[in-house]
BAKEKE-450334 format. One record per residue: x, y, z of N, C-alpha, C in turn. Coordinates in steps of 0.05 Angstrom, whole numbers, always signed. Layout:
N
   n_xx   n_yy   n_zz  ca_xx  ca_yy  ca_zz   c_xx   c_yy   c_zz
      X      Y      Z      X      Y      Z      X      Y      Z
...
! end
This chain:
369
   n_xx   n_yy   n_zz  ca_xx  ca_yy  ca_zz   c_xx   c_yy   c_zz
    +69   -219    +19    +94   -221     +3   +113   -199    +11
   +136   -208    +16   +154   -186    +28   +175   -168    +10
   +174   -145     -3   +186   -135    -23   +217   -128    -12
   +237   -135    -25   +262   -134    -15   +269   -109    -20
   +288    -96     -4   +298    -64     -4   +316    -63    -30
   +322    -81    -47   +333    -76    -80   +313    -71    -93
   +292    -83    -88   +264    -82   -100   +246    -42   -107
   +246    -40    -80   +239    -20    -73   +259     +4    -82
   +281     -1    -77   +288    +34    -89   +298    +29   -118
   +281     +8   -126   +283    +13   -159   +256    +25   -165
   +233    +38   -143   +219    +50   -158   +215    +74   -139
   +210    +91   -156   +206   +120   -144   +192   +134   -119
   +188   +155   -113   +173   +163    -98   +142   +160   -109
   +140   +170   -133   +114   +168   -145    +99   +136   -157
   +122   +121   -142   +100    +86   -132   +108    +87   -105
   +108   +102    -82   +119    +84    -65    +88    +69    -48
    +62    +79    -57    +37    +70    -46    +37    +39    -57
    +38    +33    -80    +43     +8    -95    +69     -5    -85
    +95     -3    -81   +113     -7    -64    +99    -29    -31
    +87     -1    -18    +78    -15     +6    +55    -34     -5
    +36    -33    -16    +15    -55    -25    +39    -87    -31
    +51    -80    -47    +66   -104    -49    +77   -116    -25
    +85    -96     -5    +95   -105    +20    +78   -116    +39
    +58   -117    +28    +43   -128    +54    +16    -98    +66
    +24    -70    +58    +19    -56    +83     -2    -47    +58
    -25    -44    +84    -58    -27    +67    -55     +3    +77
    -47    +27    +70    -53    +46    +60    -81    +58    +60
    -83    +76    +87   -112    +88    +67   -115   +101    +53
    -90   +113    +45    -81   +138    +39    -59   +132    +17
    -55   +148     -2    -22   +154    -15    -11   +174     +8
    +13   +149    +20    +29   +168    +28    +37   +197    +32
    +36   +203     +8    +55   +228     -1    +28   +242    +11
     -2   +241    +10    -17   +256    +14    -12   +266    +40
     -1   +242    +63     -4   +241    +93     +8   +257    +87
    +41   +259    +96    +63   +282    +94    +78   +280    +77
    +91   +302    +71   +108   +311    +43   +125   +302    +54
   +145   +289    +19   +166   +280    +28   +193   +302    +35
   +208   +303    +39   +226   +310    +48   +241   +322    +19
   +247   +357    +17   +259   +355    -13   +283   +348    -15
   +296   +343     +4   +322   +320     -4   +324   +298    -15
   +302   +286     +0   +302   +253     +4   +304   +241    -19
   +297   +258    -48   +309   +244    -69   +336   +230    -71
   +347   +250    -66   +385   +246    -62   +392   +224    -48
   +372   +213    -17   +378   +188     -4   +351   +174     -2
   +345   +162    -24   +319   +143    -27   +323   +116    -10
   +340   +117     -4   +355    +86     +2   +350    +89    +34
   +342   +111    +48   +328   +113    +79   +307   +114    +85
   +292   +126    +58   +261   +120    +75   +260    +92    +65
   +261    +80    +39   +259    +53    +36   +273    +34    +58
   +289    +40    +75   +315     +8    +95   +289    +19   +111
   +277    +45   +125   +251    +33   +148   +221    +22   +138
   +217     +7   +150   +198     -8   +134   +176     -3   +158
   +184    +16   +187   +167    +24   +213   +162    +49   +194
   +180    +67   +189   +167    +98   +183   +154    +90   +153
   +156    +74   +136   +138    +79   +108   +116    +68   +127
   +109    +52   +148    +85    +40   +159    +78    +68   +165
    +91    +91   +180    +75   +103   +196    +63   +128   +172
    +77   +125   +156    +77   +156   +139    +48   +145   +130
    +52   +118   +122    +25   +106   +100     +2   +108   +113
    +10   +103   +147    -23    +96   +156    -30   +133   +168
    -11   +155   +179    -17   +178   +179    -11   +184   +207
     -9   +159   +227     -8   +173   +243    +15   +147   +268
    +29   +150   +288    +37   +141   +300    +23   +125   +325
    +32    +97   +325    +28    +79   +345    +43    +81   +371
    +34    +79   +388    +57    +91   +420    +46    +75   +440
    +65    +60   +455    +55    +39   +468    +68    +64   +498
    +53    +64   +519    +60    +79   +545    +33    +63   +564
    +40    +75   +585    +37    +57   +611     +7    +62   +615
     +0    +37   +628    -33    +41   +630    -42    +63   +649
    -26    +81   +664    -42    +98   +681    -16    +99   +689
     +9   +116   +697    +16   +128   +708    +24   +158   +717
    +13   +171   +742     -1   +202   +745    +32   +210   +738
    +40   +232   +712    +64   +249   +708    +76   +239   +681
    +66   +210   +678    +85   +194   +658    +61   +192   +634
    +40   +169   +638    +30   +174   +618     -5   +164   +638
    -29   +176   +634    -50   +180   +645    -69   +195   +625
    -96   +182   +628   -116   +199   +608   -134   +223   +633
   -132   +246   +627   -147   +269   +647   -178   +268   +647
   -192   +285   +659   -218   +281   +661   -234   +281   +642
   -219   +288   +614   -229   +293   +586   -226   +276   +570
   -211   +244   +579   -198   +222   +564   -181   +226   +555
   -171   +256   +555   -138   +262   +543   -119   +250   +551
   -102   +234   +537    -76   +224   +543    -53   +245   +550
    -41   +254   +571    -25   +265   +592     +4   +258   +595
    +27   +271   +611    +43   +260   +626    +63   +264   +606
    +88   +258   +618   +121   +257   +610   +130   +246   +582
   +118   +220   +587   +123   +195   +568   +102   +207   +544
    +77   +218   +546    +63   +215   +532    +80   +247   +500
    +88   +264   +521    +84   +286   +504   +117   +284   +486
   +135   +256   +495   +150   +245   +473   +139   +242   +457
   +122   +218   +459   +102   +207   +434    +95   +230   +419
    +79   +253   +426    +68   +274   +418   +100   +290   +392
   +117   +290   +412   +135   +312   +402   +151   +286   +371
   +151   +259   +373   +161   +241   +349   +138   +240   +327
   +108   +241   +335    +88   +243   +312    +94   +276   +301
   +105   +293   +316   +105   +325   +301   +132   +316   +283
   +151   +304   +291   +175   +300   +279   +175   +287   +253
   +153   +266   +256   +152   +246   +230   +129   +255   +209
   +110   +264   +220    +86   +271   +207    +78   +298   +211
    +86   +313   +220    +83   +347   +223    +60   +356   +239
    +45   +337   +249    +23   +334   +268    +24   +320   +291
    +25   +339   +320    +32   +317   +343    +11   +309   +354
     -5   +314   +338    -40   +293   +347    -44   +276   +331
    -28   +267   +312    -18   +242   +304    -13   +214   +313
    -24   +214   +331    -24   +189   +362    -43   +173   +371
    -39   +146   +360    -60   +133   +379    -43   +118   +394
    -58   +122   +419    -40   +112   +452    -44    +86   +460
    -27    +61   +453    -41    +38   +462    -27    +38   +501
    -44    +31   +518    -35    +25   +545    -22     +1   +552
     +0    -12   +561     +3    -31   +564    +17    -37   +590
    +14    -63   +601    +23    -73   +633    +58    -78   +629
    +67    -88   +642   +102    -88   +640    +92   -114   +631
    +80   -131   +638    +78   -162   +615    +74   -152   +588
    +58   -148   +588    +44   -146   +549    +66   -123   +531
    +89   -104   +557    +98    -76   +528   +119    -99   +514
   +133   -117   +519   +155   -123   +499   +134   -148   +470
   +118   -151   +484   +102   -172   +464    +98   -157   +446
    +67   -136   +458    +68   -105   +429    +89   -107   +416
   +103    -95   +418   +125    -88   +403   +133   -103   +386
   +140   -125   +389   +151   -148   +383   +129   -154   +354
   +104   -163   +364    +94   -160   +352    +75   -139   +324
    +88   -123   +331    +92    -97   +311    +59    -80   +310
    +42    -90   +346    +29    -83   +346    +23    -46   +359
    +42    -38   +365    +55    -14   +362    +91     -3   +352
    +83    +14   +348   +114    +26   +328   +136    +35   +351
   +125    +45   +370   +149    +49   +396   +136    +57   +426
   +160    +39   +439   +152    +39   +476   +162    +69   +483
   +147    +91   +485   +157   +112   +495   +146   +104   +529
   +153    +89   +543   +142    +75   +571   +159    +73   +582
   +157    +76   +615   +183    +75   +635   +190    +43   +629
   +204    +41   +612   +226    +11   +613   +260    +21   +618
   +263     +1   +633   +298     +2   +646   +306    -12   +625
   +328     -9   +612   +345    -15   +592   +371    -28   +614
   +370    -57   +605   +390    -72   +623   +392    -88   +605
   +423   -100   +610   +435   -117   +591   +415   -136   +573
   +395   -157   +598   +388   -173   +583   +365   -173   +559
   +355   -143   +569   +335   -136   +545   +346   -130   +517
   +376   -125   +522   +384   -103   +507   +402   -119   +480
   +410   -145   +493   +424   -160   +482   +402   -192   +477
   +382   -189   +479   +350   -213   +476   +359   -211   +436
   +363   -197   +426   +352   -190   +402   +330   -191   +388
   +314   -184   +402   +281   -168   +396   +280   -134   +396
   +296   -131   +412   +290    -98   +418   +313    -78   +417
   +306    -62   +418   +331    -39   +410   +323    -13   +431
   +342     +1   +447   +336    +16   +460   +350    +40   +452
   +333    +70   +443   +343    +84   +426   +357   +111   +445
   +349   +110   +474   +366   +127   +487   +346   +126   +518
   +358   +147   +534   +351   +148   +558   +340   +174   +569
   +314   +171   +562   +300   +207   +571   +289   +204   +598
   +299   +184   +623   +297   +188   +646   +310   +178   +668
   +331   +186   +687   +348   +165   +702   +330   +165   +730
   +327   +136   +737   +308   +141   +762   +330   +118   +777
   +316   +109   +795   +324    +92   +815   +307    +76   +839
   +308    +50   +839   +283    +41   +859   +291    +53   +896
   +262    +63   +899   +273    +69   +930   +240    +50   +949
   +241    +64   +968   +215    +57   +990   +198    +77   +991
   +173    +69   +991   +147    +99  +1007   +152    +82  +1033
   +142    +95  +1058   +128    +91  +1079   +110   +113  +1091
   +102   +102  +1109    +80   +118  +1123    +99   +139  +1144
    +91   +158  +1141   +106   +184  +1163   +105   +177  +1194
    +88   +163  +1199    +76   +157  +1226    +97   +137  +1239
   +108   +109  +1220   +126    +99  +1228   +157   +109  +1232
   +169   +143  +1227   +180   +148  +1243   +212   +138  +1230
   +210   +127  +1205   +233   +114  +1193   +254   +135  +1180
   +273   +131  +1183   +291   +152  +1168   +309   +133  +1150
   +307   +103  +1147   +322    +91  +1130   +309    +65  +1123
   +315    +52  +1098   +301    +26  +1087   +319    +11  +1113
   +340    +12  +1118   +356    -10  +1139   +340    -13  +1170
   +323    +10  +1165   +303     -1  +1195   +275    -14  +1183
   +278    -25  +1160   +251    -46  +1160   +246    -71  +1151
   +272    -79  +1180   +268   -106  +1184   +243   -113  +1199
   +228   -140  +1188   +204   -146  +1201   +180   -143  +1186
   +184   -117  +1169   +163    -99  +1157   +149   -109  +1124
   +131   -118  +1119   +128   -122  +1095   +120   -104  +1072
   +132   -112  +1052   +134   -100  +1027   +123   -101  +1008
   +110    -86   +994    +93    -85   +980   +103    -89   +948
   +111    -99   +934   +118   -100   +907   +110   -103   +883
   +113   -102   +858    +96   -114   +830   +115   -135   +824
   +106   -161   +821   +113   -176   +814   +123   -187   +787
   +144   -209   +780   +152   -199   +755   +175   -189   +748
   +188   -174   +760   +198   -140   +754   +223   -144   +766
   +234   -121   +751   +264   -114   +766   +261   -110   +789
   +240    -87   +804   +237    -80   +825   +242   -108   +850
   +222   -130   +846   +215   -152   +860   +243   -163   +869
   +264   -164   +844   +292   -178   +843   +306   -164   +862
   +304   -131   +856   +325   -107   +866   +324   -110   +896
   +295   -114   +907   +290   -115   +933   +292   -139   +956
   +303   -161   +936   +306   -180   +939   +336   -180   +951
   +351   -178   +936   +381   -171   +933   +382   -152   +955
   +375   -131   +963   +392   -111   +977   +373   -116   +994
   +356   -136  +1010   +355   -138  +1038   +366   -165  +1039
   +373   -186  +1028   +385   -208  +1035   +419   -197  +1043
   +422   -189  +1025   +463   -181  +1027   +457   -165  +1050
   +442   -152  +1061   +442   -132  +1095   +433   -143  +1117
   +423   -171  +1113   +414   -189  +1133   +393   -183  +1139
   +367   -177  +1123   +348   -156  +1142   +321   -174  +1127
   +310   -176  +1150   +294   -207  +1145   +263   -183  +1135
   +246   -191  +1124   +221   -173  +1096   +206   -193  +1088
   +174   -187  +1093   +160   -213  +1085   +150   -187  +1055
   +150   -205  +1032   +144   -189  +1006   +117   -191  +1003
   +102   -173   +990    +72   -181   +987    +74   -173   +957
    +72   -188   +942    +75   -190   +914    +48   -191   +898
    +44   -165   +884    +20   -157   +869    +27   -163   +838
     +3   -165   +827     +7   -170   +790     +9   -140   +781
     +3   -117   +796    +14    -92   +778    +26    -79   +796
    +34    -59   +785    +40    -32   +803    +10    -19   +819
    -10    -12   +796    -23     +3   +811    -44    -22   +830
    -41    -50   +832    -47    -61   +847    -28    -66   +876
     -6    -63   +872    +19    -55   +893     +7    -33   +905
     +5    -14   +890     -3    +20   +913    -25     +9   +925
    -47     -2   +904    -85     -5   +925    -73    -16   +959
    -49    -42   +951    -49    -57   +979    -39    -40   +998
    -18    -17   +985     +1     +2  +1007    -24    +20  +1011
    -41    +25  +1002    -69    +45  +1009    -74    +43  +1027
    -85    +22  +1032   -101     +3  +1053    -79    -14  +1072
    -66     -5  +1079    -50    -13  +1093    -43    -44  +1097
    -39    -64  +1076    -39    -89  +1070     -2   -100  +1077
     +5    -61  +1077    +39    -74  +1074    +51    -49  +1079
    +74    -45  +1095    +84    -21  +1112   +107     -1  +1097
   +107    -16  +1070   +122     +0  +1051   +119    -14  +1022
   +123     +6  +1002   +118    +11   +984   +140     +5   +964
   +149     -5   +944   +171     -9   +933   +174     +1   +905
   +191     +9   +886   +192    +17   +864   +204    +42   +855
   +201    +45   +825   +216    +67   +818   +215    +89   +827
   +233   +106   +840   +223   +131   +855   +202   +157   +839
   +200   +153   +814   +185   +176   +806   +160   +157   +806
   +156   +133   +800   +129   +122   +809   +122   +120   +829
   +134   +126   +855   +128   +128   +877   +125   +147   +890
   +140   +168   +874   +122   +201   +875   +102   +203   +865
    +83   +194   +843    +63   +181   +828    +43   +173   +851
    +49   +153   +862    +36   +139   +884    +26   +157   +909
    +49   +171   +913    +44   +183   +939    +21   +211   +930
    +29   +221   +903     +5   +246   +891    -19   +231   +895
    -31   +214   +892    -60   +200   +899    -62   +191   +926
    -53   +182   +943    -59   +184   +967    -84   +209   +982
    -91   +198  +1001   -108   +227  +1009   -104   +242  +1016
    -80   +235  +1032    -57   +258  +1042    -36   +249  +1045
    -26   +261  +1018     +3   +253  +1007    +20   +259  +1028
    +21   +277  +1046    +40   +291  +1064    +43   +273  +1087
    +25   +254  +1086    +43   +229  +1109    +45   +217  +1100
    +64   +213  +1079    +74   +195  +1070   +105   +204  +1056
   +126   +182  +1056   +157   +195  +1055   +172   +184  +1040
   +183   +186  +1017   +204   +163  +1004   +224   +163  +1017
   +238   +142  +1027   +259   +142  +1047   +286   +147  +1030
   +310   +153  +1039   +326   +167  +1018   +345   +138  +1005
   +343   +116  +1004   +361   +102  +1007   +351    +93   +962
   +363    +93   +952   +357    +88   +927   +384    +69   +918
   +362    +39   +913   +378    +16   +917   +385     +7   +879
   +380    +23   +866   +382     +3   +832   +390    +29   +814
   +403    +28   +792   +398    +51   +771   +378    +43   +748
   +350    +54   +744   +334    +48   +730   +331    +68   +706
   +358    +68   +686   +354    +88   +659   +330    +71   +648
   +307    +99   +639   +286    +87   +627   +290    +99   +597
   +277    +92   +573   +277   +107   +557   +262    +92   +533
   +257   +104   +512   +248    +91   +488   +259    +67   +470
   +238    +42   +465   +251    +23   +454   +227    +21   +431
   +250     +0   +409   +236     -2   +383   +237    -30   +382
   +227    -40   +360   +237    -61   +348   +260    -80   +332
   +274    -85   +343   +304    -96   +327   +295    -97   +290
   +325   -101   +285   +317    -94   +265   +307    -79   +240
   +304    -50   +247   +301    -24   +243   +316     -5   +245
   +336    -11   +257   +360    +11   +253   +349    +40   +248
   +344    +41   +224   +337    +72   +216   +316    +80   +221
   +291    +72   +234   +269    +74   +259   +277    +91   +293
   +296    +63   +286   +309    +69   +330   +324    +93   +319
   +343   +106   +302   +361   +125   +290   +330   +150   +293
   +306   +145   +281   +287   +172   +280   +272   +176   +311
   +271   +161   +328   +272   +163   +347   +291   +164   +365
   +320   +160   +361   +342   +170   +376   +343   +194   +379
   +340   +215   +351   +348   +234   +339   +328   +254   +355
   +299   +246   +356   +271   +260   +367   +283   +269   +399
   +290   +252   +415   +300   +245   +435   +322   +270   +438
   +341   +271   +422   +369   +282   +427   +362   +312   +416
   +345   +322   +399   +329   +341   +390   +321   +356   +423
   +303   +345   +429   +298   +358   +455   +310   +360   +476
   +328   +350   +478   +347   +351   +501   +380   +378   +489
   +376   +369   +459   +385   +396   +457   +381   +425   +456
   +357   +423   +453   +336   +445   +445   +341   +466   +479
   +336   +443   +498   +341   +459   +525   +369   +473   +527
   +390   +459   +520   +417   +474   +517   +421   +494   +507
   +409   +496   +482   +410   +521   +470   +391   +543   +466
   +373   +529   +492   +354   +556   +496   +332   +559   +477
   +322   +536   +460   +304   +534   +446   +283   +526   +460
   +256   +537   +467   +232   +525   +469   +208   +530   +456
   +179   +517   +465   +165   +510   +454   +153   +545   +440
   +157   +562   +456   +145   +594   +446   +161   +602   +417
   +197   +588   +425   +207   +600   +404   +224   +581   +383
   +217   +559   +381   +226   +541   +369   +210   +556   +334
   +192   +557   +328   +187   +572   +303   +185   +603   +302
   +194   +612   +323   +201   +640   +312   +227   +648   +309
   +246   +643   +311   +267   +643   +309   +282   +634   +280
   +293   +655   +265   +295   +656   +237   +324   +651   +226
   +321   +638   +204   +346   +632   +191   +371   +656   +193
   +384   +645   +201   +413   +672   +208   +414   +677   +225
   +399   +669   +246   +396   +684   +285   +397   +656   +292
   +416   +667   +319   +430   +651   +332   +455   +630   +327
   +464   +615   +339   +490   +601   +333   +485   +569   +320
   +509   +567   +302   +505   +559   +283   +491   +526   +284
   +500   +520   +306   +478   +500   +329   +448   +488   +333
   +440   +523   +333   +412   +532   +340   +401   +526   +303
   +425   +542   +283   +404   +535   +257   +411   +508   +250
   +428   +493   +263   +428   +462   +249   +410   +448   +263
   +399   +452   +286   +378   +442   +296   +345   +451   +288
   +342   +472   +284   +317   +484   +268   +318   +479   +242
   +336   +463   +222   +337   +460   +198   +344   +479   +181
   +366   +498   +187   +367   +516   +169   +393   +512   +155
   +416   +493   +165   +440   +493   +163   +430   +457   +157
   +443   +449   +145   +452   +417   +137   +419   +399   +120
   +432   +378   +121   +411   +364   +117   +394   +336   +132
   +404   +348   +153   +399   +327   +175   +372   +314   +173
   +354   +331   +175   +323   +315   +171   +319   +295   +152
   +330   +295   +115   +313   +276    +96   +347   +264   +106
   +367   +257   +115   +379   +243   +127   +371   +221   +145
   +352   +229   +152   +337   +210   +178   +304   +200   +148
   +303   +207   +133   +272   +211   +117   +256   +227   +126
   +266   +246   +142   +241   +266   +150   +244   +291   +140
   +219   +318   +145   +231   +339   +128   +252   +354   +143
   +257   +379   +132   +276   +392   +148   +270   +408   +170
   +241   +408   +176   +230   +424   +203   +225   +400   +224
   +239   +373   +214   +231   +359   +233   +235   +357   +266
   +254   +373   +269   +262   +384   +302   +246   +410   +312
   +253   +422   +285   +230   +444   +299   +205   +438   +304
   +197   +424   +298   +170   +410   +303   +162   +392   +323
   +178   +383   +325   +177   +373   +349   +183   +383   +372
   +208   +412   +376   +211   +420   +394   +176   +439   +401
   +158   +449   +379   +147   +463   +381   +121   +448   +389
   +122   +428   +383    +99   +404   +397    +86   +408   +428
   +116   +404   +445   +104   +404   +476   +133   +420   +489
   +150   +437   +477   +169   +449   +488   +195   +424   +489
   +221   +444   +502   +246   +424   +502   +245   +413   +526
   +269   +392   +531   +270   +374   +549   +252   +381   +570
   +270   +402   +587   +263   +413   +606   +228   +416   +611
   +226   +434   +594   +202   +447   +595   +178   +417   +593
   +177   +394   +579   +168   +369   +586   +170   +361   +617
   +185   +360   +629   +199   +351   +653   +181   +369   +676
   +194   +397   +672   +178   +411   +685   +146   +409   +684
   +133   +415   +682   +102   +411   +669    +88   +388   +682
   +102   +363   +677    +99   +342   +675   +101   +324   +706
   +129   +333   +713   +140   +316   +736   +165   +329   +756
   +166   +354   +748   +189   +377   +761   +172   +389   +777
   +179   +411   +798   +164   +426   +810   +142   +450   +802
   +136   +442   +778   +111   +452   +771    +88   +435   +774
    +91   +417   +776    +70   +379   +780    +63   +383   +809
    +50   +360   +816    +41   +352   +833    +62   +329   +845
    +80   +319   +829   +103   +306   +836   +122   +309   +853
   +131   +331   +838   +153   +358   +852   +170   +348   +853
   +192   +327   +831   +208   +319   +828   +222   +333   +819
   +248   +338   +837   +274   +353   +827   +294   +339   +814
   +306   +364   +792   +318   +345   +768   +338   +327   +775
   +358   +332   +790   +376   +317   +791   +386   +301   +780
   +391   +278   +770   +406   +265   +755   +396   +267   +725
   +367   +289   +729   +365   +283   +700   +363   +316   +686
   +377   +334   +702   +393   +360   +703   +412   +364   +676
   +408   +375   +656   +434   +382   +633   +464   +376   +649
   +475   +364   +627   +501   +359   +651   +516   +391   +648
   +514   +406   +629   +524   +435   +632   +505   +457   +661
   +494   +437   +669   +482   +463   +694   +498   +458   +715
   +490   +479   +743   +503   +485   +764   +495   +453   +775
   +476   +435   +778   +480   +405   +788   +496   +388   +779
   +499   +390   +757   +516   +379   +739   +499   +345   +732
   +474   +343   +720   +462   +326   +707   +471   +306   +693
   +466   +284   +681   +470   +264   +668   +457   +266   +637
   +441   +289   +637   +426   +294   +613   +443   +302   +589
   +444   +298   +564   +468   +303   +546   +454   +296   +514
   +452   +320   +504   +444   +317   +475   +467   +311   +462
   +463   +291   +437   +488   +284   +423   +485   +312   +406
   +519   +311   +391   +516   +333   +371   +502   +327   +341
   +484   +353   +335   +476   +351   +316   +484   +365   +295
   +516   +346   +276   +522   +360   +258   +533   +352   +239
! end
């Protein structure tokens, strides 16, 4: 039975466990036990009630996160079964934001077939997964894309041995692709319009695309360039092998929700824009909670919660950025770690550089004020 949002904020915080029972949702918990509510949120009852994803997540304790079945930087379980990587320590840094705990996470894996179904099906709460946000996903009305925490672009691997300095010398040469996919289309398109004749060898995954480029099934490699720095880190010896410089697509990846939720995709917009401002202003993971009401600019305390009411604005509390920045560090410091030249990747920032630095990046926290 579906309780209507007139319904619901005619009763208090102190039903909202009875609230969700009526809605459909089992609770193992009273809410309020998981995490405190927000001491504002009296004042705007009318936000945690319109998400009907965050009373799911507050009720059950912990956050659903749909990320990629294995990719080395993005999202990967280590020798310990620990879930890893770029994508993953978003997830991490939105369960500290919503629930004050960034081990608050269970990681479902999913293939580029099955992440829009999940979702859809409300069998996880959000794609923190390399998905390209392009018109037709974006305008389907199923999904909602809440921002862009990575600009990549599809390029080529090849083998060092063949001597190539450009995708325009591999005519003849077959290609290794995941089928399905933007990729398949992209590569489609920019060797037909150049006249350059490519027999495709079309795999059901990615990491079944790399096994064939392994084994030499196909003389290049196709796809997003940081998955293809991915690809080339597992090799046996990554060092003969070369992404060629030609980058044929713009692939903004970033977090998607469920349509429909508005004020869901808004707590995950916000998580998102949190960390990317956090790097601007010199907040990270060492000093995101040491840093005390009155110090620093007035920026730094509207983002740590000390100035406004931004958090029970969104339904969360008011340390909800600091908490999250303090989860897995700011933008940067994710990036770095993860897939910058501290990795095994050694992906340099470039397009995804603060646009206030000496590269001049594409990276850009909205203001929080």
């Amino acid at each position: 039975m579906q309780v209507t949002s007139v319904a619901c904020r005619a009763l208090g915080f102190a039903t909202l466990a009875a609230c969700l029972v009526l809605a459909g949702c089992k609770p193992e918990a009273d809410p309020q036990q998981q995490t405190s509510v927000p001491a504002a949120a009296s004042d705007l009852p009318e936000i945690v009630h319109s998400s009907p994803t965050l009373l799911r997540v507050k009720a059950r304790g912990h956050l659903i996160c749909g990320v990629h079945e294995g990719l080395v930087g993005f999202a990967y379980t280590d020798n310990r079964g620990q879930w890893r990587g770029f994508d993953v320590d978003f997830c991490r840094a939105t369960a500290a934001a919503v629930l004050g705990d960034a081990n608050a996470v269970r990681y479902i894996p999913l293939s580029s077939a099955q992440r829009f179904n999940a979702l859809k099906e409300g069998r996880v709460d959000v794609l923190w997964r390399n998905t390209s946000w392009t018109m037709s996903r974006d305008t389907g009305g199923d999904l909602v894309f809440a921002g862009i925490n990575y600009y990549d672009g599809q390029g080529f691997l090849v083998r060092r041995a063949l001597n190539l300095s450009s995708a325009t010398e591999l005519n003849g040469a077959r290609i290794c692709v995941h089928g399905s996919s933007t990729s398949e289309l992209n590569a489609e398109d920019y060797f037909r319009t150049r006249g350059i004749d490519v027999r495709s060898v079309v795999a059901s995954s990615e990491e079944e695309a790399r096994q064939i480029y392994a084994r030499e099934g196909c003389d290049a490699l196709t796809g997003d360039v940081s998955a293809l720095a991915a690809a080339r880190s597992l090799m046996s010896d990554p060092r003969q092998h070369v992404v060629l410089p030609e980058v044929i697509s713009k692939e903004p990846l970033g977090p998607v929700v469920r349509a429909g939720d508005e004020r869901w995709a808004a707590v995950v917009r916000w998580v998102l824009n949190a960390l990317i401002s956090a790097e601007e202003l010199g907040v990270t993971k060492a000093t995101a909670k040491t840093i005390k009401e009155g110090e620093g600019a007035s920026a730094v305390q509207r983002l740590l919660g000390y100035e406004g009411d931004f958090g029970p604005r969104l339904g969360l509390g008011r340390t909800w950025a600091r908490d999250a920045i303090a989860a897995e560090g700011n933008y940067g410091e994710i990036f770095e770690k993860n897939i910058g030249t501290q990795s095994p990747l050694d992906l340099e920032r470039g397009l995804n550089a603060q646009w206030s630095s000496a590269q001049g990046g594409l990276i850009y926290g909205l203001p929080i004020r």
